[in-house]
C-alpha positions in Angstrom: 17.4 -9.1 -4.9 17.8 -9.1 -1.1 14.5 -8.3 0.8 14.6 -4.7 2.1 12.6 -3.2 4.8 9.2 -1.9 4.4 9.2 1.9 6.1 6.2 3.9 7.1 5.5 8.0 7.9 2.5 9.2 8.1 0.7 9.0 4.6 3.3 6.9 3.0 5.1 3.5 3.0 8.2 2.9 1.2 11.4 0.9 0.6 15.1 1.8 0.3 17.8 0.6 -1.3 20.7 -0.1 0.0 21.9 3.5 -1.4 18.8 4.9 0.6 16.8 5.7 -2.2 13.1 5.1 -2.4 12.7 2.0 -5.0 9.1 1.5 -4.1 6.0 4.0 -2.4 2.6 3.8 -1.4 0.7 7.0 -0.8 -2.7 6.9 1.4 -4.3 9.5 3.2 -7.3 9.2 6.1 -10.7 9.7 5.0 -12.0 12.5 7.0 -14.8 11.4 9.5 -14.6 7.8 8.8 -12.5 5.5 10.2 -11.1 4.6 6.8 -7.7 5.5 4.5 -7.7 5.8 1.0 -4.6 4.5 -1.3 -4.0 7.0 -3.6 -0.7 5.6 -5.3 1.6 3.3 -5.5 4.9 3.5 -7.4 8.0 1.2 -7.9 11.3 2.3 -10.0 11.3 0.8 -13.2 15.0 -0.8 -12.3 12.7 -2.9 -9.8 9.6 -3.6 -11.1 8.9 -7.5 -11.4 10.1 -8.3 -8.2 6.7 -8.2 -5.9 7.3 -5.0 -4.5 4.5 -3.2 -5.2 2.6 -6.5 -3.7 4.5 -6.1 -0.6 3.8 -2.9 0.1 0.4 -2.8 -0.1 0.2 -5.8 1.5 1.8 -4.5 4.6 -0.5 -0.8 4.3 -3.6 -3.3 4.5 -2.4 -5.2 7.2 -1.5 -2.2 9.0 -5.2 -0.8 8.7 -6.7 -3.8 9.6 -5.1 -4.2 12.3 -6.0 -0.5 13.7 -9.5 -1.6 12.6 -9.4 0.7 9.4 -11.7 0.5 6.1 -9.6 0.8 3.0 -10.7 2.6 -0.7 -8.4 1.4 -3.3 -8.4 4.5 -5.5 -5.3 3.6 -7.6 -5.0 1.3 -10.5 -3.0 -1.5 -8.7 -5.0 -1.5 -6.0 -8.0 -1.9 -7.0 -7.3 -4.5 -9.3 -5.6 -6.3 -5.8 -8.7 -5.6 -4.0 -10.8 -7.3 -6.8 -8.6 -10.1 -6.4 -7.9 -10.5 -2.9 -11.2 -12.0 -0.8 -9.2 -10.6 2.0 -8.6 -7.2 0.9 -12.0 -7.5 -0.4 -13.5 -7.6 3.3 -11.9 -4.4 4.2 -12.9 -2.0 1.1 -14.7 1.4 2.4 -17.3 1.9 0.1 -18.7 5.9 1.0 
């Protein structure tokens, strides 16, 4: 599968296919009054699950955040089980 672009808009990452359809989303949203996003979903079509998209993605939403010097709550399943695993992602969790 060739690598495609990860895209961001405000409250969502995703990648394309080379149709242009969405193959794999993250959905966050900004805590209010706390320098902090929560990550609310993340979905991959099934004809593309397996190939570390989901990982990508989310990867890329917590750099992103860190980088703008941003707390993270995993609040979906995938995430929080990367967060447990991730020392790194670890260090960013927002814990209200």
């Amino acid at each position: 599968m060739t690598e495609n672009a990860i895209k961001q808009e405000h409250g969502r990452y995703f990648i394309e296919n080379s149709d242009g359809k969405t193959i794999a989303e993250l959905l966050y949203s900004e805590i209010a009054g706390k320098n902090a996003i929560s990550i609310d979903s993340i979905r991959v079509d099934p004809d593309y699950r397996g190939h570390g998209l989901a990982s990508r993605i989310l990867k890329q939403a917590v750099s992103d955040a860190a980088a703008a010097g941003k707390r993270v709550k995993p609040v979906c399943p995938y995430a929080k089980a990367a967060f447990l695993k991730n020392p790194e992602y670890a260090k960013l969790t927002f814990k209200a």
